[in-house]
C-alpha positions in Angstrom: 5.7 10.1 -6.0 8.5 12.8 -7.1 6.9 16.1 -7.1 7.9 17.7 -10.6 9.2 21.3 -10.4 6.1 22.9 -12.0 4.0 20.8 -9.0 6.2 22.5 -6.4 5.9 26.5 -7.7 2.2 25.7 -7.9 2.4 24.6 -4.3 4.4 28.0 -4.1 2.4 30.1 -5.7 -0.6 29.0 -3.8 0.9 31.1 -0.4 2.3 30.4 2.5 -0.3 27.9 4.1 -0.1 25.6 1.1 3.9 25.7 1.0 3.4 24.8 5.3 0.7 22.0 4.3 3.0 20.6 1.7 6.6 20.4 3.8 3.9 19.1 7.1 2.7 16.3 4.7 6.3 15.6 3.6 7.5 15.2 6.9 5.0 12.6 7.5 6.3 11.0 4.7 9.8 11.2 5.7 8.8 9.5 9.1 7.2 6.3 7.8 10.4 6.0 5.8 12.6 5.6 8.8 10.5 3.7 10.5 10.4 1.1 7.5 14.0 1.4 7.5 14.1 0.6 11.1 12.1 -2.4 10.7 14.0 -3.7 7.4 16.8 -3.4 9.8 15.3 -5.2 12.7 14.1 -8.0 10.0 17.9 -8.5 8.5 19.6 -8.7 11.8 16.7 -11.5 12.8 17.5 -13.2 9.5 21.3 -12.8 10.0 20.9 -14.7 13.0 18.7 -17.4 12.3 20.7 -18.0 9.3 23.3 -19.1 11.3 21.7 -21.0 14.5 19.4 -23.1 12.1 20.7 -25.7 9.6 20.3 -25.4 5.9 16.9 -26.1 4.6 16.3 -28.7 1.7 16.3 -27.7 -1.2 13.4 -28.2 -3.6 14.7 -31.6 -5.3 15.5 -32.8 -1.9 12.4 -32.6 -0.7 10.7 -34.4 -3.5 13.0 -37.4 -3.6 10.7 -39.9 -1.6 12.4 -41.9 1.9 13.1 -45.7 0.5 9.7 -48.2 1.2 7.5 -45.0 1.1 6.9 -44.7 -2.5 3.9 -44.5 -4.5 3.1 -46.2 -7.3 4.5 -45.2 -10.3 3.0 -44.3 -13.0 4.5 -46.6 -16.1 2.3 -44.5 -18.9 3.5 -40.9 -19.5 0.7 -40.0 -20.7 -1.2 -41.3 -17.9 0.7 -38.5 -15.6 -0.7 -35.4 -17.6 -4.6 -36.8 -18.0 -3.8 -38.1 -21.9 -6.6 -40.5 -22.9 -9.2 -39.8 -20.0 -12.6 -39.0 -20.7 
């Protein structure tokens, strides 16, 4: 959330303990950002890697194309496929 300038002089304007608050709550803020960082970090090295020790997955057509003499049945009606003429 950005903090819009009239939210910060209210934060101001409110004295010293609410400006403290404010910059303590902000510096939480800050931290959980460098630890995501860290860990978006640690996750792209990881997939760096493993992109390049493992072999190219199939794609998506690949995988649907059937190994010869396992086939099913095919369907010869269309229509049949997408429930056309059931009851």
């Amino acid at each position: 959330m950005k903090l819009t300038r009239g939210e910060a002089e209210t934060i101001y304007d409110a004295g010293k303990e609410r400006v403290v608050e404010a910059l303590l709550e902000m510096s939480v803020g800050l931290e959980q950002i460098e630890v995501l960082k860290r860990r978006i970090e640690e996750l792209e090295r990881q997939l760096k890697q493993n992109s390049h020790a493992e072999p190219q997955s199939q794609t998506a057509v690949e995988r649907r194309i059937p190994q010869a003499g396992t086939e099913e049945p095919a369907e010869t009606d269309g229509a049949a496929q997408w429930g056309a003429g059931r009851a």
